[in-house]
N, C-alpha and C positions, 0 to 999 in steps of 0.2 A: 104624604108618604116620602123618604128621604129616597134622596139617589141610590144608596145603597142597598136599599130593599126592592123598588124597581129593578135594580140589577141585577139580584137574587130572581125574582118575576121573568125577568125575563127570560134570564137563563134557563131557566125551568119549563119554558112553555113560549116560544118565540114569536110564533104566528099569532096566539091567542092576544099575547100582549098589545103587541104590536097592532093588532084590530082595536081592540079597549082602547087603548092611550092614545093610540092618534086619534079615534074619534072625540075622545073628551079631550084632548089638548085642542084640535080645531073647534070645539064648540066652546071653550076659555077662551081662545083667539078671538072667536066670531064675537062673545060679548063684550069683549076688550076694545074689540074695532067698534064695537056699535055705542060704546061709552067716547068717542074722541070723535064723532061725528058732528058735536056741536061746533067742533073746530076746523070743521069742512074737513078733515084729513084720514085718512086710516093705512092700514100695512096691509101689503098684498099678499095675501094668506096662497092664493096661487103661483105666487114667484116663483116656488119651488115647489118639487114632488115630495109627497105627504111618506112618500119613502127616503128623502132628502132630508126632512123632517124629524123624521125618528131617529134617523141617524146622527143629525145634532143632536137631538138630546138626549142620547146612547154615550155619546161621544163626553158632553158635558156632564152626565150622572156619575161617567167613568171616572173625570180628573176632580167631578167635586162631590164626592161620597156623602159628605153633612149635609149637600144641599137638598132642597123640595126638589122632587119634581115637578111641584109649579113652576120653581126657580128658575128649570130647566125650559120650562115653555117660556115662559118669559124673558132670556135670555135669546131662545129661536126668534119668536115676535120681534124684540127691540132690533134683530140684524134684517127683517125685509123692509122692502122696498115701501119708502111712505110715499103716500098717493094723497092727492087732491079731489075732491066731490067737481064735480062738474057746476052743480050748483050751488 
């Protein structure tokens, strides 16, 4: 779905979205992080509040209308905090 249409979404209906997308964006993240595990490493999906969250990528759907909103989650992901596996 483009930025622009998510913007449309959510403007229309803010709470509802806003339930939907963060949960499917954190569950993109969570297979994301569990594909770079072979590299002992992943992103700390709790760095931030999943209302910190939306709001980047409110924020980026805003200034990049053509993009995904995958793009937009992916864009959230690449800026937390990378972590190390303990083992």
């Amino acid at each position: 779905m483009s930025c622009e249409k998510f913007g449309q979404i959510y403007r229309a209906s803010p709470k509802e979205v806003d339930r939907v997308f963060t949960s499917w964006a954190q569950g993109f993240m969570s297979g994301y992080n569990f594909s770079t595990m072979q590299r002992r490493q992943f992103r700390d999906l709790a760095a931030t509040s999943t209302t910190d969250q939306m709001t980047h990528m409110l924020v980026y759907c805003e200034t990049h209308p053509s993009a995904t909103f995958a793009q937009a989650v992916l864009e959230l992901y690449s800026g937390l905090p990378l972590r190390r596996t303990e083992n």
